[in-house]
C-alpha positions as CSV (number, residue, x, y, z in Angstrom):
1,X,-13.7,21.9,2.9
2,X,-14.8,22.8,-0.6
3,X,-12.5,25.1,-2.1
4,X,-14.7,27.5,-5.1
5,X,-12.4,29.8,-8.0
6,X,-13.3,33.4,-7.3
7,X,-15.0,34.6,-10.2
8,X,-13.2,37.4,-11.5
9,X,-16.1,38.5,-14.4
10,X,-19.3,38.2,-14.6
11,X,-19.8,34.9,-17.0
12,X,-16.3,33.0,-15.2
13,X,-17.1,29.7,-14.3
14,X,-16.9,29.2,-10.9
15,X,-17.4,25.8,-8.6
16,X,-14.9,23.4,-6.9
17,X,-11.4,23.4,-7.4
18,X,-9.5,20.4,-7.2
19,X,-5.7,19.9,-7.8
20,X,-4.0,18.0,-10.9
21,X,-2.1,14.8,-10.1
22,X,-0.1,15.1,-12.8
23,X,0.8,18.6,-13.6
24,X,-0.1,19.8,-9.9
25,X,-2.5,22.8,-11.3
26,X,-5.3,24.4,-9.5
27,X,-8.7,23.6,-11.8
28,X,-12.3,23.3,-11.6
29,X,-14.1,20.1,-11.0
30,X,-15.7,20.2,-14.3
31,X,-11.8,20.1,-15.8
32,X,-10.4,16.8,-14.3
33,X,-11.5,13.7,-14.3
34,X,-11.9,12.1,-10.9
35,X,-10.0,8.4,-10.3
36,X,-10.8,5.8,-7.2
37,X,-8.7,2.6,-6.3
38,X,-11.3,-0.3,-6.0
39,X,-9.1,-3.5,-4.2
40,X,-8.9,-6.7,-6.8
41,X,-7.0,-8.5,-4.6
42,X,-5.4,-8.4,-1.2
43,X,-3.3,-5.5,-1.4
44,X,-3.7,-5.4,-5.2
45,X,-5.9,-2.3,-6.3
46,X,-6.7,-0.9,-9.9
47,X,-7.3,2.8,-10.7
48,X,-10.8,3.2,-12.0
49,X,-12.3,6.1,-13.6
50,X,-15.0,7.8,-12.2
51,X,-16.6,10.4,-15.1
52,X,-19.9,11.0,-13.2
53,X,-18.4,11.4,-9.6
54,X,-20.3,9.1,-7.9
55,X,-18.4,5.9,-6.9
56,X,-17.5,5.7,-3.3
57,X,-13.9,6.2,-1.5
58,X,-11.4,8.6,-1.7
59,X,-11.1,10.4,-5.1
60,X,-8.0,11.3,-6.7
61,X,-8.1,14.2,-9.8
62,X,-6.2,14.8,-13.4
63,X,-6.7,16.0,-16.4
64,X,-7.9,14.1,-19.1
65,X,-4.1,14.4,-20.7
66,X,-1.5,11.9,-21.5
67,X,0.5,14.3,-20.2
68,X,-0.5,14.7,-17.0
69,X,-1.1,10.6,-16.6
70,X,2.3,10.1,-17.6
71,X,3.5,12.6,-15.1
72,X,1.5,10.9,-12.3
73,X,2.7,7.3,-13.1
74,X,6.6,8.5,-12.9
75,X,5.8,10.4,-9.2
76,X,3.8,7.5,-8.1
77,X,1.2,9.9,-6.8
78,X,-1.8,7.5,-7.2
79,X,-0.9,5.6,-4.4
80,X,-0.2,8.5,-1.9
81,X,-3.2,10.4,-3.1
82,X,-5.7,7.9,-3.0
83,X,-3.9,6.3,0.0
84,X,-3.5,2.6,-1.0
85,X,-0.1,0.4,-0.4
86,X,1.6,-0.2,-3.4
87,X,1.2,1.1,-6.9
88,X,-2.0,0.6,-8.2
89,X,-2.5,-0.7,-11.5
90,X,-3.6,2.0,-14.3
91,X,-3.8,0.0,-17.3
92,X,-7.8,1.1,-17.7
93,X,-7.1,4.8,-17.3
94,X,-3.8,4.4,-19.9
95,X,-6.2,3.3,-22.0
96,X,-9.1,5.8,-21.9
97,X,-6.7,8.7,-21.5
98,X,-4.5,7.7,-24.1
99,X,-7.4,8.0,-26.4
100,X,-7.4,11.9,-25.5
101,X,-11.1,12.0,-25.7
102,X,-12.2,14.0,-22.5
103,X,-15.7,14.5,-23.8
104,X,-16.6,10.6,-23.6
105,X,-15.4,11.2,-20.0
106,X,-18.4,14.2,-19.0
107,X,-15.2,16.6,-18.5
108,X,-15.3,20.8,-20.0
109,X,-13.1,20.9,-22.7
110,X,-10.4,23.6,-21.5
């Protein structure tokens, strides 16, 4: 079920709403940046970004914020959210979220 923000005035931006892994709040699509698991190894799996929103398997959402990563990794809500055993590794997302530049990842400035 797609969930849509009501618009309130004429001009809102409206579409689907997903919910922050990090900081667990309600935003549009075109806010977060959408993360898969892709399996390296048996039961080894490495969170990948996926900017464009196209890769296959279960998607997982946050904001393009250190903040929120950081918040994720100490929760361990990778794993549960994108349902794989362990905790995956997120050395590629530290990397391009740490850099805090959300436009090189297609995501709306907030």
């Amino acid at each position: 079920m797609v969930q849509h923000e009501p618009s309130s005035s004429r001009g809102a931006r409206t579409g689907p709403v997903r919910t922050c892994l990090g900081c667990r709040q309600r935003s549009l699509t075109a806010d977060l940046l959408r993360i898969v698991a892709r399996e390296v190894e048996p039961k080894r799996f490495v969170l990948v970004p996926d900017p464009e929103r196209r890769l296959t398997g279960r998607g997982a959402w946050l904001h393009p914020d250190p903040e929120c990563l950081s918040q994720a990794e100490r929760r361990r809500a990778f794993g549960r959210a994108l349902r794989v055993p362990g905790n995956p590794d997120a050395a590629a997302l530290v990397q391009l979220v740490g850099s805090g530049d959300g436009a090189s990842l297609g995501v709306a400035p907030q």
